[in-house]
N, CA, C and O atoms as CSV, one atom per row, in Angstrom:
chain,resi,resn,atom,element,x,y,z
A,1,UNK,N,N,0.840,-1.178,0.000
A,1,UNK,CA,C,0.000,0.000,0.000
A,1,UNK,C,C,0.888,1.244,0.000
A,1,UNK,O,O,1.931,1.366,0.643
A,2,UNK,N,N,0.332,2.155,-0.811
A,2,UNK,CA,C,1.349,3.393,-0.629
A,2,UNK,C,C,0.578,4.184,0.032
A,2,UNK,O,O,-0.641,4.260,0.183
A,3,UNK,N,N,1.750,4.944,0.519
A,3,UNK,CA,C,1.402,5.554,1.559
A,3,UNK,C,C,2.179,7.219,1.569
A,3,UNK,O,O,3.375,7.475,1.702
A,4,UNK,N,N,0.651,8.481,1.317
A,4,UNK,CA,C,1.367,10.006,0.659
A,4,UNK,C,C,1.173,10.519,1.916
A,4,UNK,O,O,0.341,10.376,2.812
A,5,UNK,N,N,2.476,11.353,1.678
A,5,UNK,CA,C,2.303,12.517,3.254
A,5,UNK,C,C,1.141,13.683,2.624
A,5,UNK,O,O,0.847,13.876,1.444
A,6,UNK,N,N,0.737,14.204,3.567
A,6,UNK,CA,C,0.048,15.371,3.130
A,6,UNK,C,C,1.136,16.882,2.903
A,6,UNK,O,O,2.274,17.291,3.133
A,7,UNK,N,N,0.117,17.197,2.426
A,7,UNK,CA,C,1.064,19.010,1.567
A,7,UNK,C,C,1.689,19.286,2.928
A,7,UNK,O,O,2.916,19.382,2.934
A,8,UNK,N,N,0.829,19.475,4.463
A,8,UNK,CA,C,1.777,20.292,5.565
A,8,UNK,C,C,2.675,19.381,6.051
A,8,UNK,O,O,3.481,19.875,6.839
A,9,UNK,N,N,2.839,17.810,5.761
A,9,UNK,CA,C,4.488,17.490,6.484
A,9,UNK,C,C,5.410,17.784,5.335
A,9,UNK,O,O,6.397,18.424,5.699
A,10,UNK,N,N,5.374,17.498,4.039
A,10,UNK,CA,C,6.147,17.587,3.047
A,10,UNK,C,C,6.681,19.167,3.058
A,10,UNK,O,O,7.695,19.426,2.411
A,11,UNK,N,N,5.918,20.345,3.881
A,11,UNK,CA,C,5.968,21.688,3.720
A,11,UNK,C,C,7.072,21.596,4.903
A,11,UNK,O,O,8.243,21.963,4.809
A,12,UNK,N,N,6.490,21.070,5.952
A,12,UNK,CA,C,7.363,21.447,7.291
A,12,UNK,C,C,8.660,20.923,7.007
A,12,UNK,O,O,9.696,21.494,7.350
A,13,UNK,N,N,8.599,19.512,6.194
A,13,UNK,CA,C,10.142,18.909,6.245
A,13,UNK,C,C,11.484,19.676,5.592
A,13,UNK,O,O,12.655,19.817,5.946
A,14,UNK,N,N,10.214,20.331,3.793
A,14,UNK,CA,C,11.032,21.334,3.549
A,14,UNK,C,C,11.973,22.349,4.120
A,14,UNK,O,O,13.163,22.627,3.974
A,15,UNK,N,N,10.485,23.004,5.170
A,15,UNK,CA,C,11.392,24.227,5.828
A,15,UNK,C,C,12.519,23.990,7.065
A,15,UNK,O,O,13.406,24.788,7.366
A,16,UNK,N,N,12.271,22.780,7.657
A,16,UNK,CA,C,13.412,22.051,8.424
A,16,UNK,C,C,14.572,22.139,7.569
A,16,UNK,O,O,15.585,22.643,8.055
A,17,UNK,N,N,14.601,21.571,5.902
A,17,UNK,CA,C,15.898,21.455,5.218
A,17,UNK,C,C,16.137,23.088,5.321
A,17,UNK,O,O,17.273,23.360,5.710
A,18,UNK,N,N,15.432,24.038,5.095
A,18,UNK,CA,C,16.005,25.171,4.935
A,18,UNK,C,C,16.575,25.611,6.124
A,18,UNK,O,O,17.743,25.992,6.201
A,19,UNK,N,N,15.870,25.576,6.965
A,19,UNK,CA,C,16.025,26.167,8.526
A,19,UNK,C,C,17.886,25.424,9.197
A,19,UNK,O,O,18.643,25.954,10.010
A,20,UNK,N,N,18.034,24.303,8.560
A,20,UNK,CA,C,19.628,23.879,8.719
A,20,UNK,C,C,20.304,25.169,8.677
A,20,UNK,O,O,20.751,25.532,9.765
A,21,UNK,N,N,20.458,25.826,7.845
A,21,UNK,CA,C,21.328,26.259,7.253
A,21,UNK,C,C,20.960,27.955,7.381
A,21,UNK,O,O,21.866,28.770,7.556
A,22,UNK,N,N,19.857,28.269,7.296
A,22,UNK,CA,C,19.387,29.793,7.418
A,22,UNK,C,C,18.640,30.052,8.901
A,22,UNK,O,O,17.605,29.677,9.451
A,23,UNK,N,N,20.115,31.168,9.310
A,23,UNK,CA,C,19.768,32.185,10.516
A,23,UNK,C,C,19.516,33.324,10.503
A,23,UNK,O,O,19.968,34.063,9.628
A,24,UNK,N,N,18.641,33.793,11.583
A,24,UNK,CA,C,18.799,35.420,11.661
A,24,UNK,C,C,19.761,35.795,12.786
A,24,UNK,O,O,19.980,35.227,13.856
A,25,UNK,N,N,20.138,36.612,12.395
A,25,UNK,CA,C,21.615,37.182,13.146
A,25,UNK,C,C,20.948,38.688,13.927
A,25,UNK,O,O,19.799,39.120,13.831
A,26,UNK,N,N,22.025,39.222,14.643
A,26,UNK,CA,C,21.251,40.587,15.319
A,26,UNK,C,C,21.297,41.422,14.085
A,26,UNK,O,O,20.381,42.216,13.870
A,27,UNK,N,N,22.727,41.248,12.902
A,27,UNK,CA,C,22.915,42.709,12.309
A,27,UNK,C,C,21.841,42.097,11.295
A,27,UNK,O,O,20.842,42.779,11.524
A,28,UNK,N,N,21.575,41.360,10.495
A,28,UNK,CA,C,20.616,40.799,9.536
A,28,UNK,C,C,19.577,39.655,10.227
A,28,UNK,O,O,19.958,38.487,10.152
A,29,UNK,N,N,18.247,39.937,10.916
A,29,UNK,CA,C,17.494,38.815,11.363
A,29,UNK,C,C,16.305,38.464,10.092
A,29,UNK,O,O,16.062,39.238,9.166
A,30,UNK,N,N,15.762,37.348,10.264
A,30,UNK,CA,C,15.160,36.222,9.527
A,30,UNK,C,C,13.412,37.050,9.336
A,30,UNK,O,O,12.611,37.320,10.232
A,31,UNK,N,N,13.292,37.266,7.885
A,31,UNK,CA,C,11.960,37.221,7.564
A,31,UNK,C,C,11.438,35.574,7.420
A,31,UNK,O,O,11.830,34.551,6.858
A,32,UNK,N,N,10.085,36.090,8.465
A,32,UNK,CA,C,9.538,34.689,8.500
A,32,UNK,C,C,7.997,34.911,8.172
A,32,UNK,O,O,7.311,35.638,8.891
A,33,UNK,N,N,7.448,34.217,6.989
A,33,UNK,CA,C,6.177,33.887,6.192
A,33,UNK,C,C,5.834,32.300,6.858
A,33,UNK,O,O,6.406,31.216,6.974
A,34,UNK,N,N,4.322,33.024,7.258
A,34,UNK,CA,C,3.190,31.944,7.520
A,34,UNK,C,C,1.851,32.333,6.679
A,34,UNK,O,O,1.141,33.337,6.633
A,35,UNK,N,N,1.844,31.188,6.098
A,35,UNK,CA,C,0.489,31.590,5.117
A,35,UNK,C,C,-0.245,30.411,5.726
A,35,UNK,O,O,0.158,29.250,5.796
A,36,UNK,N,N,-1.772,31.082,6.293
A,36,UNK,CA,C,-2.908,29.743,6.843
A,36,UNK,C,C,-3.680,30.043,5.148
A,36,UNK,O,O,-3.242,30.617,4.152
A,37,UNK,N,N,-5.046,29.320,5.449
A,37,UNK,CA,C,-6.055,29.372,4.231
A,37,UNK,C,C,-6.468,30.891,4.441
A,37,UNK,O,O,-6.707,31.424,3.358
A,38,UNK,N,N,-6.614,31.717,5.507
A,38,UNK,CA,C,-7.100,32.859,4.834
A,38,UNK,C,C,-6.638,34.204,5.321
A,38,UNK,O,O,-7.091,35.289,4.959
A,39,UNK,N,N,-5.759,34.010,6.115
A,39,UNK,CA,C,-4.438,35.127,6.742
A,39,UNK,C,C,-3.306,34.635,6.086
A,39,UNK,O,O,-3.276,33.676,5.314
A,40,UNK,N,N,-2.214,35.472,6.498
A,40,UNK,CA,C,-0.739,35.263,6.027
A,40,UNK,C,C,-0.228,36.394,7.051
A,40,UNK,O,O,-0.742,37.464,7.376
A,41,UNK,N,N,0.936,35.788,7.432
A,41,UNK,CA,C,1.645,36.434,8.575
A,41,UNK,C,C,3.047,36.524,8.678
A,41,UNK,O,O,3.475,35.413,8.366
A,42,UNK,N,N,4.082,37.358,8.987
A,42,UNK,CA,C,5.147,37.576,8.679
A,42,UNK,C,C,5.443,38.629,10.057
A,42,UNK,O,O,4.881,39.562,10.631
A,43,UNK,N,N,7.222,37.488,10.213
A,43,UNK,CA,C,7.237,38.341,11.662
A,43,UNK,C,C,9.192,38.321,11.483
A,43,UNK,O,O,9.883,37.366,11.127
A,44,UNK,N,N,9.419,39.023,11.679
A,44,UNK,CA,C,11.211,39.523,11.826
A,44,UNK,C,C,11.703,39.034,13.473
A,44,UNK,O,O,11.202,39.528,14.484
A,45,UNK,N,N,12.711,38.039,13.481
A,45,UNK,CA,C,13.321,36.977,14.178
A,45,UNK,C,C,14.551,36.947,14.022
A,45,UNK,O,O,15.169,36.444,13.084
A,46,UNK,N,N,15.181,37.786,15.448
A,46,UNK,CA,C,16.776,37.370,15.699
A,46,UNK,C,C,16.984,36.010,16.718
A,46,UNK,O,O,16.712,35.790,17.898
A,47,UNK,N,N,17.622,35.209,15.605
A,47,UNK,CA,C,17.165,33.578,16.292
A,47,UNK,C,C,18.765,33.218,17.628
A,47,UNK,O,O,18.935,32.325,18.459
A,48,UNK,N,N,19.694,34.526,17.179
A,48,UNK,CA,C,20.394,34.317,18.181
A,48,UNK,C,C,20.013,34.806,19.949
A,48,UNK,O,O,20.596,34.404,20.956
A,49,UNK,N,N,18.857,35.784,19.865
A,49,UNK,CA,C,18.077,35.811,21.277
A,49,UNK,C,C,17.024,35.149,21.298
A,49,UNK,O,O,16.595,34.762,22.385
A,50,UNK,N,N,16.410,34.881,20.219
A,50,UNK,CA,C,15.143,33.780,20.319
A,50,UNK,C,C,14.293,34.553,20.254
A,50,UNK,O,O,13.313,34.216,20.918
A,51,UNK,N,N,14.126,36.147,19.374
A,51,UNK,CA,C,12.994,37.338,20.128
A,51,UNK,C,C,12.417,37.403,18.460
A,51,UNK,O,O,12.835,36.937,17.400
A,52,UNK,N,N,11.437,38.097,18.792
A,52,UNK,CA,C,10.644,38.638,17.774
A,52,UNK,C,C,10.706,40.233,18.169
A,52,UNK,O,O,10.465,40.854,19.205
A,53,UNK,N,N,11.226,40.670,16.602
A,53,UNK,CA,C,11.251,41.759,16.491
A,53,UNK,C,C,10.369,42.983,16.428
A,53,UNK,O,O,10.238,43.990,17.123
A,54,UNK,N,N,9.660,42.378,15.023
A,54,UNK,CA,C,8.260,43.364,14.288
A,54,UNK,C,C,7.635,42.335,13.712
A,54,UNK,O,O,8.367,41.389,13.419
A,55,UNK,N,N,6.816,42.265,13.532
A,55,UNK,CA,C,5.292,41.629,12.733
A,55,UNK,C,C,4.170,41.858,12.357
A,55,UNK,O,O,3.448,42.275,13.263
A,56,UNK,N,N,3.714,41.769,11.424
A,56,UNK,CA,C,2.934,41.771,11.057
A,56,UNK,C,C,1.501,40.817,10.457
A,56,UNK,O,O,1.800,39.634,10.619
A,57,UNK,N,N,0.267,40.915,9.917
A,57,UNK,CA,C,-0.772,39.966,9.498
A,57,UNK,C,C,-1.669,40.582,9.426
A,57,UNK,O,O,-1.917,41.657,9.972
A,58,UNK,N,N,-2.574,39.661,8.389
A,58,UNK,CA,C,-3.980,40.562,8.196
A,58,UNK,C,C,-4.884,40.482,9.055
A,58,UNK,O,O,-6.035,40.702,8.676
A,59,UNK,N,N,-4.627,40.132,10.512
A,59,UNK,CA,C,-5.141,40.605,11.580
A,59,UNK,C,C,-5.189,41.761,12.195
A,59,UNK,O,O,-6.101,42.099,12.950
A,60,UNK,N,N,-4.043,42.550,11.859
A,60,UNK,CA,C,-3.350,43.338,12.394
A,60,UNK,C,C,-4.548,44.511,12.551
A,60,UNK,O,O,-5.589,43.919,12.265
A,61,UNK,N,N,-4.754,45.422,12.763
A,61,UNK,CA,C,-5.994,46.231,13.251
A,61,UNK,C,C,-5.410,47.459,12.411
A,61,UNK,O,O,-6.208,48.241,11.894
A,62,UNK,N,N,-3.825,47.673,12.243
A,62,UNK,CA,C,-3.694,48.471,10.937
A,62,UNK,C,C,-3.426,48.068,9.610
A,62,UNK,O,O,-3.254,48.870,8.693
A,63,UNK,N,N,-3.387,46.781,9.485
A,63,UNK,CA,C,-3.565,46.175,8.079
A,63,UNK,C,C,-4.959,46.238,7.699
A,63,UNK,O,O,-5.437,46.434,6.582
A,64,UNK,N,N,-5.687,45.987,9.106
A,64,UNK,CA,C,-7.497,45.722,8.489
A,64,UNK,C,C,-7.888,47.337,8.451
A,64,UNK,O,O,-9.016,47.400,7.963
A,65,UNK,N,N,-7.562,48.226,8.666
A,65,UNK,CA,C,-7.587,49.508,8.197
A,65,UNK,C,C,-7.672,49.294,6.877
A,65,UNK,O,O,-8.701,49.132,6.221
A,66,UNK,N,N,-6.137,49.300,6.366
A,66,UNK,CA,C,-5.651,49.440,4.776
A,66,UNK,C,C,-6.401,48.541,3.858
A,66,UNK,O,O,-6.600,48.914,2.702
A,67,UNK,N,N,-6.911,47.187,4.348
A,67,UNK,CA,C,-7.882,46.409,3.514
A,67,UNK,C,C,-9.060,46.832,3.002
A,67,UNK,O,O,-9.504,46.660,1.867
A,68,UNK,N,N,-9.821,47.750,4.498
A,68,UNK,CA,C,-11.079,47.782,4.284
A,68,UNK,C,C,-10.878,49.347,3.376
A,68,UNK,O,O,-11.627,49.491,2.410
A,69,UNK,N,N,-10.107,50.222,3.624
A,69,UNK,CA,C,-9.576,51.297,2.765
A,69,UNK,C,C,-9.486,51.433,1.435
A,69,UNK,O,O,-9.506,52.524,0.865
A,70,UNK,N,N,-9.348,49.961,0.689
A,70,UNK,CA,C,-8.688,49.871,-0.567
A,70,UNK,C,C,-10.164,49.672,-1.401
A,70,UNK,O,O,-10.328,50.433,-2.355
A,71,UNK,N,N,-11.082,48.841,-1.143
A,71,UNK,CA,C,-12.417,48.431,-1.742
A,71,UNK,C,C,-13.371,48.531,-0.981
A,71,UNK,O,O,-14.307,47.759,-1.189
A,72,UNK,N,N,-13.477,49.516,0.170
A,72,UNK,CA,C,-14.440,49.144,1.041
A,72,UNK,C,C,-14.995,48.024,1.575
A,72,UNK,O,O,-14.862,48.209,2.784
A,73,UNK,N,N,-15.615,46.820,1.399
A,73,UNK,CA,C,-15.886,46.251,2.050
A,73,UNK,C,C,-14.230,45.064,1.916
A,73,UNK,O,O,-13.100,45.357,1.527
A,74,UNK,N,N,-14.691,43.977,2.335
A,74,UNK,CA,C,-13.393,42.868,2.725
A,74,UNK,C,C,-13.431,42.294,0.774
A,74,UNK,O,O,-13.686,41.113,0.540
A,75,UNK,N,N,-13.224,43.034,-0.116
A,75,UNK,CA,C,-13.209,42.233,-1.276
A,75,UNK,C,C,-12.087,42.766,-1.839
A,75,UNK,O,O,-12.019,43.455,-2.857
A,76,UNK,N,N,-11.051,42.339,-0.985
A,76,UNK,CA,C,-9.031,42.511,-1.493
A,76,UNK,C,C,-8.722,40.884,-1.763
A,76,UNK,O,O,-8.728,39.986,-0.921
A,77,UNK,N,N,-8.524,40.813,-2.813
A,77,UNK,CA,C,-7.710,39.627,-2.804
A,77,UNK,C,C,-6.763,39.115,-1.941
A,77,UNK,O,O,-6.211,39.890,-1.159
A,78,UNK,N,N,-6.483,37.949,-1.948
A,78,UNK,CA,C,-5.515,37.136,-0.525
A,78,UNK,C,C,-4.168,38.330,-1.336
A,78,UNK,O,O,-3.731,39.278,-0.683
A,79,UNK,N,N,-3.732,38.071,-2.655
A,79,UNK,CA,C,-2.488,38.465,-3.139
A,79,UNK,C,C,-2.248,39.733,-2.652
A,79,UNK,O,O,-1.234,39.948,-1.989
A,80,UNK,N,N,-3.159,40.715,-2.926
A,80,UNK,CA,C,-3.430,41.949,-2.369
A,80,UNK,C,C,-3.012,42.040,-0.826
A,80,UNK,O,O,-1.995,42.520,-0.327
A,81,UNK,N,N,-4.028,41.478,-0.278
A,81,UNK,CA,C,-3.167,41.231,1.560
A,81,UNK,C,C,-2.228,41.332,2.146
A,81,UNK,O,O,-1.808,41.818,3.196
A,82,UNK,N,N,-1.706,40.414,0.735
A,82,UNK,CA,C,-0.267,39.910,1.571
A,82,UNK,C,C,0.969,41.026,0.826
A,82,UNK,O,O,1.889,41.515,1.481
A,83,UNK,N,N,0.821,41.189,-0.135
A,83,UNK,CA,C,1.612,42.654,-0.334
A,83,UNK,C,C,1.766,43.677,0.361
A,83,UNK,O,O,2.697,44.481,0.330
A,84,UNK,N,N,0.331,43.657,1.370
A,84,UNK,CA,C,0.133,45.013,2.499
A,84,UNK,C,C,0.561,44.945,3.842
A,84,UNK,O,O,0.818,45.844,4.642
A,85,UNK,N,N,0.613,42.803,4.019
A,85,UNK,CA,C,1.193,42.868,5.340
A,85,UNK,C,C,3.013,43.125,5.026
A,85,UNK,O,O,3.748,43.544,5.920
A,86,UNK,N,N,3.520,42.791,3.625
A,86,UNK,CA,C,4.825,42.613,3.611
A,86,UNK,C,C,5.076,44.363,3.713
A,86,UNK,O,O,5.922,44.749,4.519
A,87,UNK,N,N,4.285,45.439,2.841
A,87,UNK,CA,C,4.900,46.440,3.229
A,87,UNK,C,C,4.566,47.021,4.740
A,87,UNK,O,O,5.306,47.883,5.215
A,88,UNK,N,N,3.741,46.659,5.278
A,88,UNK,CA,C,3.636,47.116,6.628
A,88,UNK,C,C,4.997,46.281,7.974
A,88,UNK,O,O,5.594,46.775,8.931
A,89,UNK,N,N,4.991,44.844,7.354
A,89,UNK,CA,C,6.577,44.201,8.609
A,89,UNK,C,C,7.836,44.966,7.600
A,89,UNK,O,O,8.821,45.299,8.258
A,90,UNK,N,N,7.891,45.200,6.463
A,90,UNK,CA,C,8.577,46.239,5.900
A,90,UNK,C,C,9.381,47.435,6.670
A,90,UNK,O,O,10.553,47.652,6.978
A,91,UNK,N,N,8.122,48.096,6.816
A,91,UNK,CA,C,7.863,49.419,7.652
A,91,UNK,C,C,8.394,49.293,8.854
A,91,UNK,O,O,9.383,49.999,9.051
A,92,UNK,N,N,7.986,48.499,9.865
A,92,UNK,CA,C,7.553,48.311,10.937
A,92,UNK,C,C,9.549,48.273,10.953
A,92,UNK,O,O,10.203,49.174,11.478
A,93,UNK,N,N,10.344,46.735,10.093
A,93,UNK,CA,C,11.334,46.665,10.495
A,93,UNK,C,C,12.622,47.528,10.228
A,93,UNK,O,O,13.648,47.397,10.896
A,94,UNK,N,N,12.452,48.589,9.000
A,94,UNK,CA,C,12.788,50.000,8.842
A,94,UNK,C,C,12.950,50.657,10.166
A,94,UNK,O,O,14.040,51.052,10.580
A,95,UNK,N,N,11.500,50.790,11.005
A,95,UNK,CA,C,11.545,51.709,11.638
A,95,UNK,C,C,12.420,51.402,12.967
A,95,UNK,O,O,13.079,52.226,13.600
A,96,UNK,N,N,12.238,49.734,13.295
A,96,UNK,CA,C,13.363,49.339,14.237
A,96,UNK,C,C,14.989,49.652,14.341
A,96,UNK,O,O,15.726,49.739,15.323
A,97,UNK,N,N,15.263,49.799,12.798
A,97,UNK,CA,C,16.758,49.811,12.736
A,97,UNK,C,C,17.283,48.575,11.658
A,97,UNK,O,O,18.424,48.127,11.775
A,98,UNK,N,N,16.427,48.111,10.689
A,98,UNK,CA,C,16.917,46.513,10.348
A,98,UNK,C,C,16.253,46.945,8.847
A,98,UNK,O,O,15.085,47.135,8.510
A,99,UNK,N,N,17.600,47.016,8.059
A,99,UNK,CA,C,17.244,47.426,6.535
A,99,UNK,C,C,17.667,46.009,5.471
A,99,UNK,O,O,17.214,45.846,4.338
A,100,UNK,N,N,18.547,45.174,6.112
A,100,UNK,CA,C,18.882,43.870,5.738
A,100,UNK,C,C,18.609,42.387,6.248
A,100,UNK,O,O,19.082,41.946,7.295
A,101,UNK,N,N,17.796,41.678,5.388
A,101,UNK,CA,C,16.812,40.843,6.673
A,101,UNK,C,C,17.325,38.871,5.712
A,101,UNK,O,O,18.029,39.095,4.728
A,102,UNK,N,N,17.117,37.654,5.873
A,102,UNK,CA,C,16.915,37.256,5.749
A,102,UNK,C,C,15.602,36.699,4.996
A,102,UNK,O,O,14.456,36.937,5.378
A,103,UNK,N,N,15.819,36.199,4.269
A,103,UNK,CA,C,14.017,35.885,3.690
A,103,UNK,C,C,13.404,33.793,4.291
A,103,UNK,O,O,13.828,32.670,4.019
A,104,UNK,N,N,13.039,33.971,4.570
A,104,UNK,CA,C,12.844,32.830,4.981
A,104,UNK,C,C,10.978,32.093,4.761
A,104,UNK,O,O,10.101,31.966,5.616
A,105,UNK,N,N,10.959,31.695,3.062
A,105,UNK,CA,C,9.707,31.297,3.156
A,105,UNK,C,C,8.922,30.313,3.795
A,105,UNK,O,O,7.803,30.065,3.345
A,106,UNK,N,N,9.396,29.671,4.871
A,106,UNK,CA,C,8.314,28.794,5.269
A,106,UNK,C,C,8.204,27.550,4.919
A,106,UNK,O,O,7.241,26.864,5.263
A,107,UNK,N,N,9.267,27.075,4.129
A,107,UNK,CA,C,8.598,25.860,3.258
A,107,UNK,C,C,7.632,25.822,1.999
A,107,UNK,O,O,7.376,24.926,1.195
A,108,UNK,N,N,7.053,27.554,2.171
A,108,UNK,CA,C,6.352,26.963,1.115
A,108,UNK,C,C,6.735,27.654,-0.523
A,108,UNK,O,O,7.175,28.804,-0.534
A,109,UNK,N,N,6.575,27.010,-1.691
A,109,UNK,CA,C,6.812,27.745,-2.722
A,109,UNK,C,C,6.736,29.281,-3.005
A,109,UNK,O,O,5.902,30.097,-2.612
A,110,UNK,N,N,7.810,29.443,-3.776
A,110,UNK,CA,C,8.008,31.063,-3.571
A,110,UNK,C,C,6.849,31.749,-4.911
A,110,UNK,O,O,7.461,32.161,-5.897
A,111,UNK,N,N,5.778,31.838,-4.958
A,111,UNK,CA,C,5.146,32.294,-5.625
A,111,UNK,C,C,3.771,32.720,-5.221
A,111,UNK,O,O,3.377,32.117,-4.223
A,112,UNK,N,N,2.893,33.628,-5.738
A,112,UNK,CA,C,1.292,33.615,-5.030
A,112,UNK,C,C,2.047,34.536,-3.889
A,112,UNK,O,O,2.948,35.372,-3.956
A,113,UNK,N,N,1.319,34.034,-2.896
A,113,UNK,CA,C,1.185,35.386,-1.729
A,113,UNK,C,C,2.431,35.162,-0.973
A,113,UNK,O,O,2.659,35.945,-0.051
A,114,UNK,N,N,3.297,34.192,-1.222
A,114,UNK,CA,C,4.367,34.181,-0.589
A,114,UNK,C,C,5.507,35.441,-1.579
A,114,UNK,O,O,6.429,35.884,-0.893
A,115,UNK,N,N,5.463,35.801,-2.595
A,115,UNK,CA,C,6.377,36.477,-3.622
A,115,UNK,C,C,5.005,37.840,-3.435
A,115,UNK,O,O,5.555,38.603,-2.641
A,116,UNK,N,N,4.437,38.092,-3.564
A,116,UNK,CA,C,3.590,39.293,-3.283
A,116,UNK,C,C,3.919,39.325,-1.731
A,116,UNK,O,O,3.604,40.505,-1.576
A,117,UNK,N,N,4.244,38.992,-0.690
A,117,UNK,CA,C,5.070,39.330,0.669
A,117,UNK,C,C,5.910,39.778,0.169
A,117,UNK,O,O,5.746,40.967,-0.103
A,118,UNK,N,N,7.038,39.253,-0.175
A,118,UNK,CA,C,8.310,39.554,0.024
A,118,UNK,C,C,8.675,40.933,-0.857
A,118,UNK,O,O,9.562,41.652,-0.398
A,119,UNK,N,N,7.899,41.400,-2.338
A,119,UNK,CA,C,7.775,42.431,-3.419
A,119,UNK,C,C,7.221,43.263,-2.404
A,119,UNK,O,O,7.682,44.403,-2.455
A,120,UNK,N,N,6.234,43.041,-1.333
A,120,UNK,CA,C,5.890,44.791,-0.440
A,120,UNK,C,C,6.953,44.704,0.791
A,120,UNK,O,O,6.828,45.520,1.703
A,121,UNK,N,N,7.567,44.133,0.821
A,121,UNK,CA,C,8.482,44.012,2.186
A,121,UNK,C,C,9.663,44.909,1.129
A,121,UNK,O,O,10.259,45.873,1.610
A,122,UNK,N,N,9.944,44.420,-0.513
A,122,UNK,CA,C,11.279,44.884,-0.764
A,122,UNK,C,C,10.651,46.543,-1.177
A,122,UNK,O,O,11.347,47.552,-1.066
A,123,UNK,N,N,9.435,46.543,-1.584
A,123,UNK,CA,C,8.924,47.958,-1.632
A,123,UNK,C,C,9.225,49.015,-0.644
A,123,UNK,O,O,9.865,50.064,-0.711
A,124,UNK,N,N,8.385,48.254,0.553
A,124,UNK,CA,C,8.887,49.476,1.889
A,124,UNK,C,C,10.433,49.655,2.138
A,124,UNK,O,O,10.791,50.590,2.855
A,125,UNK,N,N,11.641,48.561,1.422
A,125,UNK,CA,C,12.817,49.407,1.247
A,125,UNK,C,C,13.775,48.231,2.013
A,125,UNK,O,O,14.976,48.351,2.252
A,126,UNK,N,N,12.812,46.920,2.370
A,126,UNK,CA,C,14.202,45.947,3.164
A,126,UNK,C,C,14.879,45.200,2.006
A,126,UNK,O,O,14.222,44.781,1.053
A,127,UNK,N,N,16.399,45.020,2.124
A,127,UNK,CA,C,16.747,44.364,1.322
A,127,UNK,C,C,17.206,42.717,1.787
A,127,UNK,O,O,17.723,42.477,2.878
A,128,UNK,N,N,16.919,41.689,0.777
A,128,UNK,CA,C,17.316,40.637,1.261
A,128,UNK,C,C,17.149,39.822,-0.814
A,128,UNK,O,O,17.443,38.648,-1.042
């Protein structure tokens, strides 16, 4: 009998292979993308204190500002979203002091709302 992992262990194992090898440091810490089915979340991580820096998500009470801002009611595309949370942890990690970051997708493919993150994160001006 064969036997398939599902999409989230094959995702997690991925980001384990990545996570070997990619740190966030104090002078450059780790952009980190979580995409659920209908948020996406992104949070800046110096993994040598174990802290969270800045973050962001379309929870955020000033992202859901900028959502409901753009079309009035909640009819922004996910892609849309996630461009707004990347320029807002963008912003956020600008304003900390941190213009050079790690990119760290998650495991999951770099395209869709994971590459619309990272295009408003490099918008608001971080480089990685």
């Amino acid at each position: 009998m064969i036997k398939k992992l599902d999409k989230n262990t094959v995702r997690k194992h991925r980001h384990w292979r990545m996570r070997r090898t990619l740190k966030g440091t104090v002078t450059r810490p780790r952009l980190n993308v979580y995409r659920s089915l209908s948020n996406i979340y992104a949070q800046l991580i110096d993994d040598t204190k174990g802290v969270t820096l800045a973050s962001a998500s379309t929870l955020d009470a000033e992202v859901k500002a900028k959502l409901a801002g753009i079309n009035g009611a909640n009819a922004v595309s996910k892609k849309e979203a996630a461009k707004i949370v990347g320029k807002t942890v963008g912003q956020r990690a600008i304003d900390a002091g941190y213009k050079q970051v790690v990119f760290d997708r998650g495991g999951y493919v770099y395209t869709g709302r994971v590459a619309e993150l990272a295009a408003g994160a490099r918008e608001a001006g971080l480089d990685f």
